[in-house]
NUMI-308198 format. One record per atom (N, C-alpha, C, CB): z, y, x; atom name; residue number from 1. Coordinates in steps of 0.001 Angstrom, whole numbers, plus 500000, padded with zeros to 6 digits. Glycine has a CB too. Layout:
BEGIN
{atom {Z,Y,X},CA,NUM}
...
END
This chain:
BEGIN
{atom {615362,513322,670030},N,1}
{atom {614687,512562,671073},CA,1}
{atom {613185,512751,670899},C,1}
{atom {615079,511048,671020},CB,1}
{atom {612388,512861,672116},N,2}
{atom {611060,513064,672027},CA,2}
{atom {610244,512464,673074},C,2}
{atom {610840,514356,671971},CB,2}
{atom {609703,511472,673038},N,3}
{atom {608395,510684,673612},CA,3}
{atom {606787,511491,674011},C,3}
{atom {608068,509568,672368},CB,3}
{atom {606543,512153,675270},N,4}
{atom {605522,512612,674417},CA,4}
{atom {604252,511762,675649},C,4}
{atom {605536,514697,674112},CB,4}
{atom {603926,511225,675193},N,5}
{atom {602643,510124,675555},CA,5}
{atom {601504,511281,676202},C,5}
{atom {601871,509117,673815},CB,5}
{atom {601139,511376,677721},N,6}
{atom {599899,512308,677485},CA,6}
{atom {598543,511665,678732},C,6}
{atom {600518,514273,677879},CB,6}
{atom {597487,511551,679027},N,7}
{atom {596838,511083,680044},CA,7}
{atom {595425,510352,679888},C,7}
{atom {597708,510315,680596},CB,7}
{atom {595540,509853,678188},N,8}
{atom {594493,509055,677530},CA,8}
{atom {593187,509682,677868},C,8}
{atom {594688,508971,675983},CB,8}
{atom {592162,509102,677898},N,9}
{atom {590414,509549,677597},CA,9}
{atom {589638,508627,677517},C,9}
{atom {589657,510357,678610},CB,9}
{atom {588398,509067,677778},N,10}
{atom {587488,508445,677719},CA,10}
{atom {587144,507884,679214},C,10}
{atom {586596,509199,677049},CB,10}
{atom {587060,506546,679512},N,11}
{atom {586314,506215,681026},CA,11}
{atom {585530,504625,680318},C,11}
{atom {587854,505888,682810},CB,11}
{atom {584772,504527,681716},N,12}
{atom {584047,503512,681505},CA,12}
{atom {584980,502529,681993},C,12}
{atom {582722,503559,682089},CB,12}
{atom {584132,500975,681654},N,13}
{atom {584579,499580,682617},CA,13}
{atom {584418,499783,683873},C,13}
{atom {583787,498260,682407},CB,13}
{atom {585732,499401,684065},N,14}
{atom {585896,499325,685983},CA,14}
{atom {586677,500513,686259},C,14}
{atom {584226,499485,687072},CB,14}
{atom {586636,501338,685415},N,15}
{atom {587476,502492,685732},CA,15}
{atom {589140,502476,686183},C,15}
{atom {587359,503244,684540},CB,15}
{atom {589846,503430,686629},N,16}
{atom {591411,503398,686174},CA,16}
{atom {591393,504393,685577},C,16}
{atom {592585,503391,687144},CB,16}
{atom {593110,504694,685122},N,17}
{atom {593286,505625,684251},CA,17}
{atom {594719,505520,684430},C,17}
{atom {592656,505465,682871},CB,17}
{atom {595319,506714,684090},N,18}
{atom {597120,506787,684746},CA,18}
{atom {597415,507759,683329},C,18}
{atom {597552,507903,686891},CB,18}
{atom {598259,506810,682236},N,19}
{atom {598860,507530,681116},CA,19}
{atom {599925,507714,681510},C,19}
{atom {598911,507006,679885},CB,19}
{atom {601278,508698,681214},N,20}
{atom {602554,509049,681495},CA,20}
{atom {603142,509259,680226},C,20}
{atom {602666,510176,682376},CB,20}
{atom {604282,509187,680090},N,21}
{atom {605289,509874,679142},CA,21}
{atom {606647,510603,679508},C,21}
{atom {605676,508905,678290},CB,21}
{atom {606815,511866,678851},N,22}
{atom {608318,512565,679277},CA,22}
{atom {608862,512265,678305},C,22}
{atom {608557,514109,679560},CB,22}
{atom {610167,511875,678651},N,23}
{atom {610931,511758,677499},CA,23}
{atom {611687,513231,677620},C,23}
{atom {611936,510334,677487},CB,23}
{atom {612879,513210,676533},N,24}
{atom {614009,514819,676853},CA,24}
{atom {614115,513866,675090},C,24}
{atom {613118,517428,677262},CB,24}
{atom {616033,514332,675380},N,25}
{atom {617032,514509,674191},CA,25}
{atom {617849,512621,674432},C,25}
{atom {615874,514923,672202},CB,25}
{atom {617274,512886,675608},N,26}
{atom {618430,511051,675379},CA,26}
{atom {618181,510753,676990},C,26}
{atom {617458,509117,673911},CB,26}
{atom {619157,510337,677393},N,27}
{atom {620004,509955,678742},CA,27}
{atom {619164,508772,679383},C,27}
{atom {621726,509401,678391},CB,27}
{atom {617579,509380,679831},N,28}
{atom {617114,508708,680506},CA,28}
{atom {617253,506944,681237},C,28}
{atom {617183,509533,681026},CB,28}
{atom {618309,507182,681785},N,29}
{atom {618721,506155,682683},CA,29}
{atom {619453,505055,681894},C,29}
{atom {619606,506738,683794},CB,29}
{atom {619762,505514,680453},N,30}
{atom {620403,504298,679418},CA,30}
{atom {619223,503682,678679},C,30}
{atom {621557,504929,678162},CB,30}
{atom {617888,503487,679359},N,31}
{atom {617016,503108,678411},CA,31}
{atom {615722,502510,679748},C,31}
{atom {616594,504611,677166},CB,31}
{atom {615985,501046,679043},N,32}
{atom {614302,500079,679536},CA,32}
{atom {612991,501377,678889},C,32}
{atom {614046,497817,678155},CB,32}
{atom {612082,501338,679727},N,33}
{atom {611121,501716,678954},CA,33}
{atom {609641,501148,678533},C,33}
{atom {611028,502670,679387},CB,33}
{atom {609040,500949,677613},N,34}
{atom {608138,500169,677557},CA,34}
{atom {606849,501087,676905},C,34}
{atom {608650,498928,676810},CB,34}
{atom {605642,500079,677354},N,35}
{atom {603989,501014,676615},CA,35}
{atom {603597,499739,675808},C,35}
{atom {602273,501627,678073},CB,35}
{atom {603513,499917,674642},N,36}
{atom {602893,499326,673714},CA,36}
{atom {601369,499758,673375},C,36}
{atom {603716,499458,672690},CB,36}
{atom {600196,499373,672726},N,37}
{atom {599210,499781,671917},CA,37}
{atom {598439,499096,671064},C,37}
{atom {598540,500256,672496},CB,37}
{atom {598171,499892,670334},N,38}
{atom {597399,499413,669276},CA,38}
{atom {595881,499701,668813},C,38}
{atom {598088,499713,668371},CB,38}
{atom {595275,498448,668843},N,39}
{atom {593913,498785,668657},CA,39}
{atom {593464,499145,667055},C,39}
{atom {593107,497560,669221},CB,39}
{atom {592409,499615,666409},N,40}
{atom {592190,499563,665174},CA,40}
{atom {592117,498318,664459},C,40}
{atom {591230,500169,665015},CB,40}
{atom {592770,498221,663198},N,41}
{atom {593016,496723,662741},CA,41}
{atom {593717,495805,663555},C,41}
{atom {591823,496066,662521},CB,41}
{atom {594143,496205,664426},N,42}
{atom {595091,495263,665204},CA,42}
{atom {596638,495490,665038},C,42}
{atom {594782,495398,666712},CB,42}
{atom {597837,494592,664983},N,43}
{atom {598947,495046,665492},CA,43}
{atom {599048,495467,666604},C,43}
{atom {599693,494386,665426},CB,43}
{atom {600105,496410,666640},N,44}
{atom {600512,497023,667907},CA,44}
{atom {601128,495554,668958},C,44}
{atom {601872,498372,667490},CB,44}
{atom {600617,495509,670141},N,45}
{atom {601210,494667,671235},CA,45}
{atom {602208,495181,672543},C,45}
{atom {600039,494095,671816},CB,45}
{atom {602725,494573,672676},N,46}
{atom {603497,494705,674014},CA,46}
{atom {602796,494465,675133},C,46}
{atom {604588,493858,674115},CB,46}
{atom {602585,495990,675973},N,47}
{atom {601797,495821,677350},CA,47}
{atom {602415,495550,678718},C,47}
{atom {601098,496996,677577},CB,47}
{atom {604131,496447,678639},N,48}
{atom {604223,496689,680098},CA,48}
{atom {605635,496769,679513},C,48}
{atom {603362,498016,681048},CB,48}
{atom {606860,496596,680423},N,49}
{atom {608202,497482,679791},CA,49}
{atom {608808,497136,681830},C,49}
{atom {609562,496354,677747},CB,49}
{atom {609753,498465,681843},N,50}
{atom {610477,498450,682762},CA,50}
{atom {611891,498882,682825},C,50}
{atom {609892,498940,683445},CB,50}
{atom {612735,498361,683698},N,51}
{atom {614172,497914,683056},CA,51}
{atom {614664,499653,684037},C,51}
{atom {615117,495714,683745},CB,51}
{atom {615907,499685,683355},N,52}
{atom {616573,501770,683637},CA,52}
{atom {616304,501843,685195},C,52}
{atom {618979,502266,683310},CB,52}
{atom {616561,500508,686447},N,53}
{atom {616695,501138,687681},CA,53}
{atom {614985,500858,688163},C,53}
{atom {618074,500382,688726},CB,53}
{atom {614382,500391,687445},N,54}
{atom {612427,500020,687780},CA,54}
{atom {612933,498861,688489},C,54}
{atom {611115,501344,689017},CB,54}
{atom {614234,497900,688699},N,55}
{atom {614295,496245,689066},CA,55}
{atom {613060,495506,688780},C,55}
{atom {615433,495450,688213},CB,55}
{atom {613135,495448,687381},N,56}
{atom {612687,494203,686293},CA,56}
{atom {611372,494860,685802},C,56}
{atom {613917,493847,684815},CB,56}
{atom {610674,494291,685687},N,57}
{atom {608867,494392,685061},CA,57}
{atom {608467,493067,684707},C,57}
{atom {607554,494941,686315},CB,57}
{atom {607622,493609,683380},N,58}
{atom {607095,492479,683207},CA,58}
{atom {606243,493040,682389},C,58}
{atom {607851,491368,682818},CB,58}
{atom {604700,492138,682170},N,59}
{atom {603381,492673,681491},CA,59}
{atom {602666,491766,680735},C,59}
{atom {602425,493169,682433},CB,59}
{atom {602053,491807,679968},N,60}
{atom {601161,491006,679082},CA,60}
{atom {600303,490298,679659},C,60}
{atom {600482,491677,678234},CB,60}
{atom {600194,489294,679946},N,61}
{atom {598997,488651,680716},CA,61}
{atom {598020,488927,680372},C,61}
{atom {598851,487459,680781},CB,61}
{atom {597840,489657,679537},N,62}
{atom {595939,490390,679079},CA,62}
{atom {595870,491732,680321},C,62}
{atom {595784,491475,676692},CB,62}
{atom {597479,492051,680983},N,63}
{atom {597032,493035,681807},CA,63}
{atom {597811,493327,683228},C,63}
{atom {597032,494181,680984},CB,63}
{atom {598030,491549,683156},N,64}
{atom {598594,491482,684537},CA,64}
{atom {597641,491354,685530},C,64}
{atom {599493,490420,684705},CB,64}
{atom {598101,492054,686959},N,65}
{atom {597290,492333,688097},CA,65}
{atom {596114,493741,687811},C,65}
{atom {596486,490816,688425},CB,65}
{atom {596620,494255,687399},N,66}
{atom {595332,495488,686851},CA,66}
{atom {596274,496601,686106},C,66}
{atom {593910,494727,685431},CB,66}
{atom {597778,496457,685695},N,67}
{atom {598675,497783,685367},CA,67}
{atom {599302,497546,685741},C,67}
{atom {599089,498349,684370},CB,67}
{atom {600020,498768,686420},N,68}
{atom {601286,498722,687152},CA,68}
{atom {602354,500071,686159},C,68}
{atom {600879,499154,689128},CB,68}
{atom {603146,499564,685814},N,69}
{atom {604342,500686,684878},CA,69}
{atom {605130,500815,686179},C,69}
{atom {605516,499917,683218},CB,69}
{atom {605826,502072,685811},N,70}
{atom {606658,502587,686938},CA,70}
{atom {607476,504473,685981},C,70}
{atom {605162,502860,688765},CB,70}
{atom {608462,504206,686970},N,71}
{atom {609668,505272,686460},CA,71}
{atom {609472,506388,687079},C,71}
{atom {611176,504897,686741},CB,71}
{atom {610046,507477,686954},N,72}
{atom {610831,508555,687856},CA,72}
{atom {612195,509172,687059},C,72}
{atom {609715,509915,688224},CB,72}
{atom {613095,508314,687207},N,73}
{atom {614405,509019,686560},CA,73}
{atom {614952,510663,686816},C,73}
{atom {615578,508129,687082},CB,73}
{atom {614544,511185,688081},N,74}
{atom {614383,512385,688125},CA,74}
{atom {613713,513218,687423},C,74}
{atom {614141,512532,688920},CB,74}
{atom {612633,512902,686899},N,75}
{atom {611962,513249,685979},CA,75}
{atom {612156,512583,684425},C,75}
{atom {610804,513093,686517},CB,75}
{atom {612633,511907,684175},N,76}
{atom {612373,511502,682832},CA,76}
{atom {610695,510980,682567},C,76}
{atom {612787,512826,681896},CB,76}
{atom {610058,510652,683315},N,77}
{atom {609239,509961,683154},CA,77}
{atom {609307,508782,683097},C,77}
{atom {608651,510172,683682},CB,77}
{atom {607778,507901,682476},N,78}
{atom {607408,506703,682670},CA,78}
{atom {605854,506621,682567},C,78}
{atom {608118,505869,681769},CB,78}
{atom {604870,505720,683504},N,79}
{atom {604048,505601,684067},CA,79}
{atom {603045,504394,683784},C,79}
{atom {604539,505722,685048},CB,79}
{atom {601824,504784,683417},N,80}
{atom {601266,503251,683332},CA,80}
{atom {599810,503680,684404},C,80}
{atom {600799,502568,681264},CB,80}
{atom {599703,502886,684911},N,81}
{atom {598757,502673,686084},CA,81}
{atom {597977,501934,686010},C,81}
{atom {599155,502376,687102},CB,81}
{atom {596607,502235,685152},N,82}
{atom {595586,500495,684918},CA,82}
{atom {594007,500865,685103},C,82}
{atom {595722,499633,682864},CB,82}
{atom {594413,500247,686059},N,83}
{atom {593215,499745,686812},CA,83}
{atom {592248,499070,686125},C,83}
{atom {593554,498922,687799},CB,83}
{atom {590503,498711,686629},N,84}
{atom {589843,497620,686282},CA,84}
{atom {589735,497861,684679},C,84}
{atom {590595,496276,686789},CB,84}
{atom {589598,498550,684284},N,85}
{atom {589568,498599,682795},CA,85}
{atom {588806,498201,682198},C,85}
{atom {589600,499493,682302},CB,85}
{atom {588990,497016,681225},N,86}
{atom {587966,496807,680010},CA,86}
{atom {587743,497016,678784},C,86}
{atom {587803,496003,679831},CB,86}
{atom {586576,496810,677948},N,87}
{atom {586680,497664,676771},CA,87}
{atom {587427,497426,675974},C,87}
{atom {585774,497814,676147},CB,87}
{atom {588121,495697,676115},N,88}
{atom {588947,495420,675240},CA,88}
{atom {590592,495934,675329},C,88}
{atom {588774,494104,675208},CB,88}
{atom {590742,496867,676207},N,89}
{atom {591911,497944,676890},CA,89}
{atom {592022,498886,675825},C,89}
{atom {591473,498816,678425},CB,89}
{atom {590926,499027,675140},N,90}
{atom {590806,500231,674510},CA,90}
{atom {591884,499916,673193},C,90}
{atom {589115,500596,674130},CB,90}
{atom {592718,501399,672945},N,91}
{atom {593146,501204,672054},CA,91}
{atom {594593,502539,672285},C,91}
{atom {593274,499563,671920},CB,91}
{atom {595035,503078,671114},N,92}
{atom {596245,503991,671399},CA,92}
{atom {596993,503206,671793},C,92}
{atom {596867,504780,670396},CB,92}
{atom {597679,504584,673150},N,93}
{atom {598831,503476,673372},CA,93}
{atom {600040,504356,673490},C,93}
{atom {598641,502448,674806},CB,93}
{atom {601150,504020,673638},N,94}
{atom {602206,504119,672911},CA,94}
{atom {603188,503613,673988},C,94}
{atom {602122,503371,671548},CB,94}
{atom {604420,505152,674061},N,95}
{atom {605869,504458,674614},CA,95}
{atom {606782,504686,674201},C,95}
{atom {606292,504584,675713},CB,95}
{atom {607760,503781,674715},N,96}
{atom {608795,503860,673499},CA,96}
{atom {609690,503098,674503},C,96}
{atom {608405,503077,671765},CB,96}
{atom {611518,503825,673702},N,97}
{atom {613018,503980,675077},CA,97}
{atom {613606,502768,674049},C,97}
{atom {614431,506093,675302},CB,97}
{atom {614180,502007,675054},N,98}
{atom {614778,500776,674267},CA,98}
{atom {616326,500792,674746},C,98}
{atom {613944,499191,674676},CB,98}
{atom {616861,501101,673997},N,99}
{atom {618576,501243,674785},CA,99}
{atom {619004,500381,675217},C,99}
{atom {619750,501554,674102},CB,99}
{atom {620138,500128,676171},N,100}
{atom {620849,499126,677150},CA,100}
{atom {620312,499374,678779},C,100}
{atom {620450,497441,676615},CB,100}
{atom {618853,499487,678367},N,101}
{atom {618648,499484,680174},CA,101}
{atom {617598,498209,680313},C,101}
{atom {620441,499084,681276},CB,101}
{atom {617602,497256,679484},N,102}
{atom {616724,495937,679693},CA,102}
{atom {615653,495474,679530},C,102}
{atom {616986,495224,679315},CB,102}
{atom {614850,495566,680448},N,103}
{atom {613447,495624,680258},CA,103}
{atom {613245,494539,679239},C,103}
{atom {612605,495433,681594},CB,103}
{atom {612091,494611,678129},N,104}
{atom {612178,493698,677004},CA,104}
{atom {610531,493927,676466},C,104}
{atom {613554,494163,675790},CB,104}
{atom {610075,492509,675871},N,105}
{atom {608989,492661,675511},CA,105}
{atom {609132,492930,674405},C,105}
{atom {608253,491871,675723},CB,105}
{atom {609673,492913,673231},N,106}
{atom {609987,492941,671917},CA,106}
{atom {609528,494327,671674},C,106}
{atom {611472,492603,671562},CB,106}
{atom {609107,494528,670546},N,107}
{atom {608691,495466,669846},CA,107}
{atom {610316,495843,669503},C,107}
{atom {607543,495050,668655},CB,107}
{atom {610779,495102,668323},N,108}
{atom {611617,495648,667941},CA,108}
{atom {613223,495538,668698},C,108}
{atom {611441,495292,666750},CB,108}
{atom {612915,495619,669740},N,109}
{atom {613979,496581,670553},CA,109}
{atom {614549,497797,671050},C,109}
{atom {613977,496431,671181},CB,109}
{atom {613049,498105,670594},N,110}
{atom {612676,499597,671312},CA,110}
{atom {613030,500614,669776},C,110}
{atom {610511,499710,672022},CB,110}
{atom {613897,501815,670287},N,111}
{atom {614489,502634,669274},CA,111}
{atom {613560,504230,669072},C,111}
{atom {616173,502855,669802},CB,111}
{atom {613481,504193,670247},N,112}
{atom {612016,505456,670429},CA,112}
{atom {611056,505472,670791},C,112}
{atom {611968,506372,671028},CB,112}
{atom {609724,505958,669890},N,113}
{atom {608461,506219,669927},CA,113}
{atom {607746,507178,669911},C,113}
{atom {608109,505822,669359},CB,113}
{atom {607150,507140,671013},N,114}
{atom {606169,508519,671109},CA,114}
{atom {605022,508359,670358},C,114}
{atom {605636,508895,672583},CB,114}
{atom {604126,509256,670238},N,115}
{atom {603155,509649,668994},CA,115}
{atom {601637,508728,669573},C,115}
{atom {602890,511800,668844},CB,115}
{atom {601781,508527,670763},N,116}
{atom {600350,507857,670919},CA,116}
{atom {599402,508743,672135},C,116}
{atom {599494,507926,669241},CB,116}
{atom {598998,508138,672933},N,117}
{atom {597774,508588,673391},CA,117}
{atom {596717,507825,673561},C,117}
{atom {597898,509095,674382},CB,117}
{atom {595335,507869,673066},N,118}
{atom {593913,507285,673340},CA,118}
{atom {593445,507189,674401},C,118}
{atom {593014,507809,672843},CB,118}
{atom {592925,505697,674229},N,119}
{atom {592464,505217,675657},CA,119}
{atom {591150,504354,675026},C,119}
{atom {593807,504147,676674},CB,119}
{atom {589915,505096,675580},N,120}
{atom {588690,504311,674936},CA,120}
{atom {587703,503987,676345},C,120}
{atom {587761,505417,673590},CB,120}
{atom {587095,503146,676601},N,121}
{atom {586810,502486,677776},CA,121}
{atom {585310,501812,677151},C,121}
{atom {588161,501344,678317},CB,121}
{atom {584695,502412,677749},N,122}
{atom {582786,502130,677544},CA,122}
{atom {583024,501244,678175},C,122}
{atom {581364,503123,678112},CB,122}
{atom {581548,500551,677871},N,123}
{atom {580935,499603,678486},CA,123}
{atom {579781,500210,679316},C,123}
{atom {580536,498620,677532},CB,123}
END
């Protein structure tokens, strides 16, 4: 199984920015998918997760109304869409396939993790 996180850079506040991940080696459609990240010295948090048919969403109130996650099961993708960016956004972020199908905030639900992509946001 392979996660591969790609889309991160550098933008300022106020900016958007659209990270993606492909998954390949596991049956897409049997798996919620979620974006976690982690800032330096911080634990990793739960940002966004969306359930196998894109039904169910749900987001961190540090980044509700300003990211939108989203699927393409045809693709084996998953999508984060965030808008309005602030510096406190900044931080790797991270997705990861949680089996059953159920969108979930839990960290430890999630069975696969991709390697990370950077997201740093000036002021």
């Amino acid at each position: 199984v392979q996660l591969q996180a790609y889309g991160g850079g550098l933008v300022q506040a106020g900016d958007s920015l659209r990270v993606s991940c492909a998954a390949s080696g596991l049956t897409f459609i049997n798996y919620a998918m979620g974006w976690f990240r982690q800032a330096p010295g911080k634990e990793r948090e739960f940002v966004a997760t969306i359930s196998w048919a894109a039904i169910n969403t749900f987001y961190a109130d540090s980044v509700k109304g300003r990211f939108t996650i989203s699927r393409d099961n045809s693709k084996n993708t998953v999508s984060l869409q965030m808008n309005s960016l602030k510096t406190e956004d900044s931080a790797v972020y991270y997705c990861a396939a949680s089996p059953g199908g159920r969108a979930s905030t839990s960290l430890t639900s999630y069975t696969y993790w991709g390697q990370g992509t950077q997201v740093t946001v000036s002021s």
